[in-house]
C-alpha positions as CSV (number, residue, x, y, z in Angstrom):
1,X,0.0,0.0,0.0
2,X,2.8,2.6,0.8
3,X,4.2,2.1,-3.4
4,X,0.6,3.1,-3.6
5,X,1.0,6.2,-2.2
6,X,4.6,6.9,-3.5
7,X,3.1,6.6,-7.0
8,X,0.0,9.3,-6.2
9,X,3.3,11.4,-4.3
10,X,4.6,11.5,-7.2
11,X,1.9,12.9,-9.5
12,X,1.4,15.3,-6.7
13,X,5.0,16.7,-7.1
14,X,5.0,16.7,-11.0
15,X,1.5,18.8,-11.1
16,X,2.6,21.1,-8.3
17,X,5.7,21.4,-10.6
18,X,3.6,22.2,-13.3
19,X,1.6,24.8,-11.2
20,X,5.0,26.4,-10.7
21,X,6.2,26.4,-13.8
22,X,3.1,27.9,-15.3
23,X,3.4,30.5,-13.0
24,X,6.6,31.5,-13.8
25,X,6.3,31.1,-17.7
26,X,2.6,31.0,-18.5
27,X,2.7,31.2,-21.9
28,X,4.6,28.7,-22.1
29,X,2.7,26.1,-20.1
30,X,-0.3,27.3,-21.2
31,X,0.9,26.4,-24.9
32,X,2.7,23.5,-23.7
33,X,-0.4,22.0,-22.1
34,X,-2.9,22.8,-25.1
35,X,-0.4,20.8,-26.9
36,X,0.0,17.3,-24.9
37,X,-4.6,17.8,-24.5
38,X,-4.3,18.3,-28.8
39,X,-2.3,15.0,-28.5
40,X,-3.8,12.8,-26.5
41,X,-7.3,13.5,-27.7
42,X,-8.8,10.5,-29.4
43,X,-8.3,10.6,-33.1
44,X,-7.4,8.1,-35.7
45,X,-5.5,6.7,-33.2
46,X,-7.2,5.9,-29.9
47,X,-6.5,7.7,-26.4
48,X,-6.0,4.1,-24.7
49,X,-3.0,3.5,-27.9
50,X,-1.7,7.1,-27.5
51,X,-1.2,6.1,-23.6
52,X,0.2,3.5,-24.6
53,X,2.4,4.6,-26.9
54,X,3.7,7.4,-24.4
55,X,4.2,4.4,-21.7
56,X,6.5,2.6,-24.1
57,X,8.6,5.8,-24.8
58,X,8.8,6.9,-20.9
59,X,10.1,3.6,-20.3
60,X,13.0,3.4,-23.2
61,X,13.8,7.4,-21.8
62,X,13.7,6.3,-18.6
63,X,11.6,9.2,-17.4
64,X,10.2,8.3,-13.8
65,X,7.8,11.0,-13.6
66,X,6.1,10.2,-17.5
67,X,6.3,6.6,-16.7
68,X,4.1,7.0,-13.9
69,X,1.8,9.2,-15.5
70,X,1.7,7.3,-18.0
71,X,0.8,3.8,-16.8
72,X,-2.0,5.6,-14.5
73,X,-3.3,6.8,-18.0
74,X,-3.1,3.7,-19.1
75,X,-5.4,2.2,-16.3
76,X,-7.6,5.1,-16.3
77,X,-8.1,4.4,-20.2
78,X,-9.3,0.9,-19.6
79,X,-5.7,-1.0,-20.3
80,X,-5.2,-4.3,-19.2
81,X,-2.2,-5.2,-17.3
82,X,-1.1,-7.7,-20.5
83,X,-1.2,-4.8,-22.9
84,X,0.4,-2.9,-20.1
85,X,3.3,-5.5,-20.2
86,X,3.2,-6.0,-24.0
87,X,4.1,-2.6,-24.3
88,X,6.8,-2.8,-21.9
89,X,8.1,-5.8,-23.7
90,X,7.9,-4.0,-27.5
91,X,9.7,-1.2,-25.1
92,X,13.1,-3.0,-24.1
93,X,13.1,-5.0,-27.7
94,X,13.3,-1.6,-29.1
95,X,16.2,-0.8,-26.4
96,X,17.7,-3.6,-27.6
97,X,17.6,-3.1,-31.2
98,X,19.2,0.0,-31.3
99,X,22.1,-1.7,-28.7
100,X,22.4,-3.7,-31.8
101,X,22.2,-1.9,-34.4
102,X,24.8,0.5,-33.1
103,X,27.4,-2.1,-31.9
104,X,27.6,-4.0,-35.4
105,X,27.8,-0.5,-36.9
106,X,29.1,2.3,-35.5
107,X,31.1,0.1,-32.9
108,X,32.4,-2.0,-35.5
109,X,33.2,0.5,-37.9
110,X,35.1,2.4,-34.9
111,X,37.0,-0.7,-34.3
112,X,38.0,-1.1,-37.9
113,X,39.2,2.7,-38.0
114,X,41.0,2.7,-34.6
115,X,42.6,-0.7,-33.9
116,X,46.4,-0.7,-34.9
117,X,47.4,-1.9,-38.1
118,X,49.8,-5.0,-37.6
């Protein structure tokens, strides 16, 4: 129950962060948050996918604060806890593609150019 309440902390701190920052630059938040509402609304794509798709990318950026926003969004969109962990899983196989990709490329190529000639 107290991971409970760490996760609705949390929120708490990133919305009275939020609060703050649109009072110092209001314009700014003001734009920023008509923005991420234009975003999320449903459209072709649905809200419940669009949460989704912002779950997957919180976790690959390793963004605490969007990661639980993000899976609350999730729940409060009607996601089940497989789709929840489906994304997760299309998440790190996306972390580990580009791990790949990088390491028989650019590594390799940066062994290749660097590594004495003998």
């Amino acid at each position: 129950m107290e991971q409970q309440s760490n996760m609705a902390e949390s929120i708490l701190q990133f919305k009275e962060g939020l609060a703050h920052l649109s009072h110092t630059l209001p314009t700014y938040a003001e734009k920023f948050n008509e923005f991420t509402e234009e975003c999320f609304k449903e459209g072709a794509v649905s809200a419940k996918q669009k949460q989704l798709i912002a779950l997957g990318i919180s976790v690959q950026a390793q963004d605490e604060y969007c990661i639980i926003f993000h899976t609350k969004g999730c729940i409060d969109q009607g996601c089940t806890e497989q789709e929840i962990m489906e994304t997760i899983a299309v998440s790190s196989a996306f972390g580990g593609g580009a791990s790949i990709s990088q390491g028989v490329t650019l590594v390799q190529s940066c062994i290749n150019e660097f590594k004495p000639l003998n």
